[in-house]
N, C-alpha and C positions, 0 to 999 in steps of 0.2 A: 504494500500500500504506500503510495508518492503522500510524501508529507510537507504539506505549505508552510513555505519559512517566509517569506518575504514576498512583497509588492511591488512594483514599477510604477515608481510616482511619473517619474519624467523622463523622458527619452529624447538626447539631441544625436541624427547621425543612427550609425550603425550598430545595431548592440543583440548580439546574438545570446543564446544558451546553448551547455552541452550536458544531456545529461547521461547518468551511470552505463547506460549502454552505449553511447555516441553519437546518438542522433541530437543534429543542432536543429536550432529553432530559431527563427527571428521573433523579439520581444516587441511589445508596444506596450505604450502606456495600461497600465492595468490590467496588467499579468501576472498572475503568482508563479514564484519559480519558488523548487522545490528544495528540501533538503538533498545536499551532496553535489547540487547542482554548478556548473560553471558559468561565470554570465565575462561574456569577453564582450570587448568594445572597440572600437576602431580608430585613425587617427584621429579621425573628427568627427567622432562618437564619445557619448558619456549615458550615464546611468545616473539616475536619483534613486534609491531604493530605501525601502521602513521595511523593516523587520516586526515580526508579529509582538518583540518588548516594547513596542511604541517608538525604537531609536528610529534614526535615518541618516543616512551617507551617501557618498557621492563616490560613484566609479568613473574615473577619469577616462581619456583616450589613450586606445593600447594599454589595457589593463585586462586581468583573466583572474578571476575572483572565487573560488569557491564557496560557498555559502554551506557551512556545516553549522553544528550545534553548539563549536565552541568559538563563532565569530564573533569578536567583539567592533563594536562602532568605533571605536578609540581607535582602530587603524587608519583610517580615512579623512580624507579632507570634510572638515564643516561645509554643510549644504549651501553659505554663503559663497564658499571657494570653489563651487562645480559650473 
């Protein structure tokens, strides 16, 4: 059973997912992507993402993120800096 960890607040650019078996996925604004899941972004691509704790962070350009259970938001640029 695919377990929802996070949401796609904002999407600039090109920002895919991969998940445990390898099949990618193009994201749009208000998608859940799952646990274990990869969310990669492009050069001029970025991600806003909220996690189900209420946090949220910003995936920059050319970044590849895993999203497990022990992600903490304190990695990432403030949603003011995306």
């Amino acid at each position: 059973m695919r377990v929802s960890i996070a949401t796609v607040e904002k999407i600039e650019g090109q920002v895919s997912v991969i998940d445990a078996s390898g099949v990618r996925r193009e994201l749009t604004s208000g998608d859940k992507v799952f646990l274990d899941e990869v969310v990669s972004t492009t050069a001029r691509g970025y991600a806003q993402v909220q996690v189900h704790k209420g946090d949220s962070f910003c995936i920059e350009a050319l970044q590849s993120v895993k999203l497990n259970a022990d992600l903490s938001t304190d990695m990432f640029p403030e949603i003011s800096d995306c």
